[in-house]
Phi, psi and omega in degrees: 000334210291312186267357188273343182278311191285328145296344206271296192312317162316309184291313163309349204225343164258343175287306232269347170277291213293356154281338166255030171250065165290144191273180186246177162186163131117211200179117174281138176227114187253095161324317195209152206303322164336324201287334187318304194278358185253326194232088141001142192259146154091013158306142186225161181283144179249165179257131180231017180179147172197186194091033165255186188252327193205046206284176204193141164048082165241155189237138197240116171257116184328300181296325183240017142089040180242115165260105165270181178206145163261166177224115181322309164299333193267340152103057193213151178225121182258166175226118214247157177201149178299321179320266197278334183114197105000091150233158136001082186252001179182136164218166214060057204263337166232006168211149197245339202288200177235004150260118174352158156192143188248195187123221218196093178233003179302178153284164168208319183268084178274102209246140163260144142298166199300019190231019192035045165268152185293136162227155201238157178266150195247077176271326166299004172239356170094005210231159130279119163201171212236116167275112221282036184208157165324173176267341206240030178218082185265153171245155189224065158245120196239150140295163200229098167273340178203153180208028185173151145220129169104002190106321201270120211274144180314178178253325167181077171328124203247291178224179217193148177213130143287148175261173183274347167278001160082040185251143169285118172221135194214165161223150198219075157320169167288341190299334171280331165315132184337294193276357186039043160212195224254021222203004161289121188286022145327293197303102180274352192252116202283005194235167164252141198228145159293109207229179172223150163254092169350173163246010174274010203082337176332115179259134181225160193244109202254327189200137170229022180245351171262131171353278181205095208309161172205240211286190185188130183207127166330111118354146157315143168115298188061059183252355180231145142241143188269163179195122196257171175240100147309031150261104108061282173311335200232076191253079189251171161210150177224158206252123164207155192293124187275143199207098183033261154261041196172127178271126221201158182064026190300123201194172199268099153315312203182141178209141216243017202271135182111345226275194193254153184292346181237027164286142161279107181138133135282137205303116194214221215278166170177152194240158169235155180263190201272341207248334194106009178300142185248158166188112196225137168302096178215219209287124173088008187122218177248151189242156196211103209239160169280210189225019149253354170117035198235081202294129185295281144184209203207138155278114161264147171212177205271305193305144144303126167253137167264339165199130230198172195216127166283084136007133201276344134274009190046023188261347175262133185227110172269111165321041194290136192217096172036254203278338196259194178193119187238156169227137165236116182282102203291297191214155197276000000 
């Protein structure tokens, strides 16, 4: 009797090593000495969930040690925790409706507003909306924040950044639309546009001129913004000046054109750190630029990644990469 607590305790403590013996993939390629201070030497991204179609927009939310994400086709949003893994955390998370449809009709872009409520970019229901439950009690009952501008229903809200001022600013590509081009008899808005949303409800229209806008994020300051383009031809980020209601100045951060055909993925979400650091999804993994604009290096990876997420210490960097969810401990 003397050995079953001290075997009991051994078992337990090996299972529980052996849940976080995750496998790894993709490989950091460090350009410029600057990567030292950002990524730790012998780190590898770990897979810490798979079995999707598309994952998308993942968020980490702080208070309850919870990462979500959604996978765009399946119209679903999971939820990852160390404890337990990969659960269910909201389906019909972007369309709603009651007619069949096929496409990329899910959520995809996931943000809490300053009041830490969930808010999802929608693309089968067309909209930026607000879920109408705790984040950590979900529901799939939505506010609706901006769904048209000008009378004309959006096409397919993709990804959304808050200002410290409790201002919206999303962009809305074609991809949730059936045919997911600009050439969908859907489509009522002839430009795909970068807009903000007041907090009066207001919708204003800040850029109609990139192809096909996608993730977007603030400089420290928020006096800049980055905004990347997912067109095959234009595979850019571009850097501009926040001016009140109106984005001004507009110029090529970084452009990914050239790049080899036979990395998977295009410039699509991306985050900034405290220091200014970028970390953007684009051809081949993730591109990782200072903040003039100075590429750094890269998490390569085999898969396309769509998007990433930062840890409330920035030292942890989460991955959605197609089938997959990668976690990367960046630095100890």
């Amino acid at each position: 009797m003397k050995m079953i607590f001290p075997l009991l305790i051994i078992s337990i403590m090996a299972a529980c090593q052996q849940k976080e013996n995750f496998k790894t993939t993709g490989q950091i390629e460090r350009i410029d000495p600057a990567m030292d201070s950002i990524i730790d030497a012998g780190v590898k991204p770990e897979i810490i969930a798979e079995g999707f179609e598309w994952s998308e927009g993942p968020l980490w939310v702080e208070a309850h040690r919870m990462l979500l994400f959604s996978d765009v086709p399946r119209n679903t949003i999971y939820k990852w925790t160390e404890q337990i893994g990969k659960e269910l955390y909201l389906e019909l998370s972007g369309y709603t409706g009651s007619i069949k449809r096929n496409g990329e009709m899910g959520s995809n872009g996931l943000l809490l507003d300053p009041d830490g409520n969930l808010v999802l970019c929608q693309h089968g229901n067309r909209q930026m909306a607000g879920m109408d439950a705790p984040v950590d009690k979900p529901v799939g009952k939505f506010i609706t924040i901006a769904d048209q501008y000008n009378g004309k229903r959006f096409s397919s809200p993709n990804d959304a950044v808050f200002n410290s001022e409790g201002e919206l600013f999303f962009t809305d590509p074609p991809y949730g639309l059936i045919t997911q081009s600009d050439k969908d008899p859907g489509k009522e808005i002839p430009f795909n546009g970068v807009y903000k949303v007041k907090k009066n409800g207001q919708v204003i229209l800040l850029v109609d001129s990139i192809s096909k806008p996608n993730g977007l994020a603030f400089l420290p300051g928020e006096k800049k913004l980055i905004v990347a383009s997912s067109d095959p031809a234009k595979p850019n980020w571009y850097l501009f000046d926040v001016n009140g209601d109106s984005l001004t100045n507009g110029l090529l951060f970084y452009s990914a054109a050239g790049h080899d055909k036979a990395w998977k993925g295009l410039p699509d979400g991306l985050k900034i750190d405290k220091k200014g650091n970028v970390f953007a999804t684009g051809p081949g993994g993730v591109w990782i630029f200072s903040f003039e604009g100075r590429l750094l290096g890269k998490i390569k990876l085999d898969e396309a990644a769509s998007n990433i997420a930062l840890s409330p210490d920035e030292k942890t960097l989460y991955i959605t990469n197609d089938m997959y969810v990668l976690r990367l401990k960046m630095r100890k």
